[in-house]
MARKOL-842586 format. One line per 2 residues: number of its first residue (from 1); their letters; for each residue x, z, y negated of C-alpha. Coordinates in nm, 2 decimals, decimal comma. Layout:
BEGIN
NUM = A = X/Z/Y | ...;
This chain:
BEGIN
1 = XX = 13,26/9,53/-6,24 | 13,23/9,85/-6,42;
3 = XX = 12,88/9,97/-6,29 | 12,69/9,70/-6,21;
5 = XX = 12,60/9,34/-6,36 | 12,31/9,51/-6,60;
7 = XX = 12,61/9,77/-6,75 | 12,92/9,51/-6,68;
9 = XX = 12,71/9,30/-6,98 | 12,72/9,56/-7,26;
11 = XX = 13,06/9,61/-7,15 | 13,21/9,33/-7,21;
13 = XX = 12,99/9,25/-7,53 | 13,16/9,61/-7,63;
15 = XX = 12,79/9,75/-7,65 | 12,88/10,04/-7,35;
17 = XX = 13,08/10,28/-7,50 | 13,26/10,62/-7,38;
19 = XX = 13,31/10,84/-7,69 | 13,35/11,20/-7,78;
21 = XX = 13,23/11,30/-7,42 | 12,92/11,06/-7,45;
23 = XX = 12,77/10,72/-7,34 | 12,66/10,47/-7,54;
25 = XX = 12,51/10,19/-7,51 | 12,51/10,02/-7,87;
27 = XX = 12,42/10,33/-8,09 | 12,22/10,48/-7,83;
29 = XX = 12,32/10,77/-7,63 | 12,27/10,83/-7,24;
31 = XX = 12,39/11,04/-6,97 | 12,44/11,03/-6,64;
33 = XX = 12,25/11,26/-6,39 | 12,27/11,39/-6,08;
35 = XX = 11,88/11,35/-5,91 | 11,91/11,71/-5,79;
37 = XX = 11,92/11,81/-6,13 | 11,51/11,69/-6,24;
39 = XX = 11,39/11,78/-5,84 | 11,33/12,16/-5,96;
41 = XX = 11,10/12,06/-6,19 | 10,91/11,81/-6,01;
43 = XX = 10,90/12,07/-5,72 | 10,69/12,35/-5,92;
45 = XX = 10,32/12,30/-5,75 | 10,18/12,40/-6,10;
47 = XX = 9,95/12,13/-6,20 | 9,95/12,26/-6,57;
49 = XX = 10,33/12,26/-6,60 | 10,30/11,92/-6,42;
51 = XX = 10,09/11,79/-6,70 | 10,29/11,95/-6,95;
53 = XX = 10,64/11,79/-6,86 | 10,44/11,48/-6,81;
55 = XX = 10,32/11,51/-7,19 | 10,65/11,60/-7,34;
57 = XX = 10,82/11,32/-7,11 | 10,53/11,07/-7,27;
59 = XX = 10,59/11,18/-7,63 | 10,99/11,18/-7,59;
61 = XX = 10,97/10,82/-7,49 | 10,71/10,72/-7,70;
63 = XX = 10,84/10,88/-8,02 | 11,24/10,89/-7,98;
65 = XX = 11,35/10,64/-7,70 | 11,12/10,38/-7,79;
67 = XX = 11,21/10,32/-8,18 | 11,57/10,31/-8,09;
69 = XX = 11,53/10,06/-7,85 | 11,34/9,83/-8,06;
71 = XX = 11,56/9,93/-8,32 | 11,87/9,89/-8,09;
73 = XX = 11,79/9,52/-7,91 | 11,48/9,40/-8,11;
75 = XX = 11,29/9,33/-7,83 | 10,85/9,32/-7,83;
77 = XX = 10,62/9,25/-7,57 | 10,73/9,11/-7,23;
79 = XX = 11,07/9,06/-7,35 | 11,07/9,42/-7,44;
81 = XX = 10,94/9,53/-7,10 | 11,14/9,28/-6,89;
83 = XX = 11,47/9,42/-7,10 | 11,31/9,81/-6,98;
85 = XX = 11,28/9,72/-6,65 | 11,64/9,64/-6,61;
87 = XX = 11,76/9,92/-6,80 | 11,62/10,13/-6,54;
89 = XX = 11,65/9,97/-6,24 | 12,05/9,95/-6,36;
91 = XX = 12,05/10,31/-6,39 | 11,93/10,40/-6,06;
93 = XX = 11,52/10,48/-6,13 | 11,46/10,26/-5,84;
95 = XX = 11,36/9,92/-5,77 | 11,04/9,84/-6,04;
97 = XX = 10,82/9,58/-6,01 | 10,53/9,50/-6,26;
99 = XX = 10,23/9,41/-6,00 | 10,02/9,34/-6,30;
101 = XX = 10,08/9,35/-6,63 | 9,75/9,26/-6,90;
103 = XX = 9,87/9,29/-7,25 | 9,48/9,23/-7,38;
105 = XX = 9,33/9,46/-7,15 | 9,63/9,74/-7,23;
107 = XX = 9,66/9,78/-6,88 | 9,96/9,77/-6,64;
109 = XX = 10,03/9,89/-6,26 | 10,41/9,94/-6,19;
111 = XX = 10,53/9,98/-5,83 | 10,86/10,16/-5,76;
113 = XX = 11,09/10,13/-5,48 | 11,37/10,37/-5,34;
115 = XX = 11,25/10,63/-5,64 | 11,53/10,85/-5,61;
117 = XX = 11,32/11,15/-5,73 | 11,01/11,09/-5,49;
119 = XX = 11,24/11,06/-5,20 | 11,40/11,39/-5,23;
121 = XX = 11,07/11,59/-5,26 | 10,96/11,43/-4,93;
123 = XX = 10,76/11,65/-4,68 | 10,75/11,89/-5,00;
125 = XX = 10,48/11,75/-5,19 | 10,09/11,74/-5,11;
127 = XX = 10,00/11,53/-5,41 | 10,24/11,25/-5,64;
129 = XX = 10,52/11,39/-5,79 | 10,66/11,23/-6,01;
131 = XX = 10,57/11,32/-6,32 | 10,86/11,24/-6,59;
133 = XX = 10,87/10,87/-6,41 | 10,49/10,92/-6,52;
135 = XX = 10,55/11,02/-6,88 | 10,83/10,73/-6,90;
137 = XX = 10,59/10,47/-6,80 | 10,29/10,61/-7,01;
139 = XX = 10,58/10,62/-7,31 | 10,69/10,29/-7,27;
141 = XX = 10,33/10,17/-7,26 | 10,24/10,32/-7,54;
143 = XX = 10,46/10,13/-7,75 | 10,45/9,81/-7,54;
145 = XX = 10,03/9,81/-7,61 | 10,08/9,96/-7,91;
147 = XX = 9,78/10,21/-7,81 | 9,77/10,54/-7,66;
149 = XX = 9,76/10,53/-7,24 | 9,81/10,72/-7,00;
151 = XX = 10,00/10,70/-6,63 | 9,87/10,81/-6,29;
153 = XX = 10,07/10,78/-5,98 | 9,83/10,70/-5,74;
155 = XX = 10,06/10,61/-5,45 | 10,39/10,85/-5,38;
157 = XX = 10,71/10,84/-5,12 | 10,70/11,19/-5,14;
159 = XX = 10,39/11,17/-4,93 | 10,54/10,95/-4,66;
161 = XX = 10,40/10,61/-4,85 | 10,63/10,31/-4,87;
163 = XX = 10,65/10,25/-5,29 | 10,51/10,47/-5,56;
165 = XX = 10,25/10,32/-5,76 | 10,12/10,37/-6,12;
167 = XX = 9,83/10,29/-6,35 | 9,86/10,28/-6,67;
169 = XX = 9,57/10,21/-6,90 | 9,35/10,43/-7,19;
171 = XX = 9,23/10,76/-7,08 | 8,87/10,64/-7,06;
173 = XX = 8,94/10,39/-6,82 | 9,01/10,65/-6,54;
175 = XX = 8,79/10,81/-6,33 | 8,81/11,18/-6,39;
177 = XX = 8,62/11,25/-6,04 | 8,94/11,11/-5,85;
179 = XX = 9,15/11,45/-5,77 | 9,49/11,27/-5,83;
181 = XX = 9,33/11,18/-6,22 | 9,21/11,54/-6,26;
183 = XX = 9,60/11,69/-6,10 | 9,78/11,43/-6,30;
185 = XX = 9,59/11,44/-6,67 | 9,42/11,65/-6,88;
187 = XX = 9,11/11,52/-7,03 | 9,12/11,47/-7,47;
189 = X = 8,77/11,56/-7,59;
């Protein structure tokens, strides 16, 4: 086994790749990061840089990460999010689970186990935290529906609860009266 069975594939397919100081899996490039490294931004309490880093996480994803999977594996529709799913659970985001999943509404909810971000900000956050597993989600979404959406976490281990949870559906579809909604995203007029 070289990491685990989701790596030990590529691997042997000769699809993971260490070149020139860089990971690869196929033509794509990844790194691997200590936790500790992303927990100083998710640590701020500044709602405004929170939504920021959410955005530019979103758009990253949606724009760059996306295309080159698709690109990459070919994958669409559940195929596409089951081969996501894996891709991050193998690289240590947690355990994710797609409660509900509705391609025609364009609405998903994604529950995450043993987030290794949320669990280091415990006791230090007052609201959910993590907001670049928020942008992933909303990015991957966003190509999965093909249609802008957004991602709230509306449940957080950083606040002592057992999984985080996140919605992901079109702005308009969320309450803007919910405090977590009006923390988490900023409304497009």
């Amino acid at each position: 086994m070289v990491l685990n069975t989701f790596y030990d594939k590529f691997y042997y397919a000769g699809a993971l790749k260490y070149e020139h100081n860089n990971f690869f899996l196929g033509r794509f490039p990844f790194l691997i990061c200590p936790a500790e490294v992303l927990i100083g931004l998710l640590e701020t309490h500044d709602p405004e840089f929170e939504k920021k880093l959410y955005k530019a996480v979103r758009k990253s994803v949606a724009n760059y990460l996306m295309p080159s999977f698709r690109n990459e594996f070919g994958f669409h529709g559940e195929k596409l999010v089951k081969f996501l799913e894996r891709y991050f659970v193998a690289s240590g985001w947690g355990t994710i689970n797609n409660v509900d999943l509705d391609f025609e509404a364009k609405k998903a909810i994604v529950k995450v186990s043993n987030n290794p971000l949320s669990a280091r900000l415990h006791g230090k956050a007052s609201m959910p935290a993590d907001h670049i597993l928020r942008g992933i989600l909303a990015g991957i979404f966003c190509c999965v529906f093909d249609e802008p959406v957004d991602c709230v976490e509306t449940h957080c281990t950083a606040l002592g609860e057992s999984d985080c949870e996140f919605i992901i559906k079109k702005q308009p579809e969320f309450d803007f009266s919910d405090k977590r909604v009006m923390q988490q995203l900023e409304l497009d007029v």
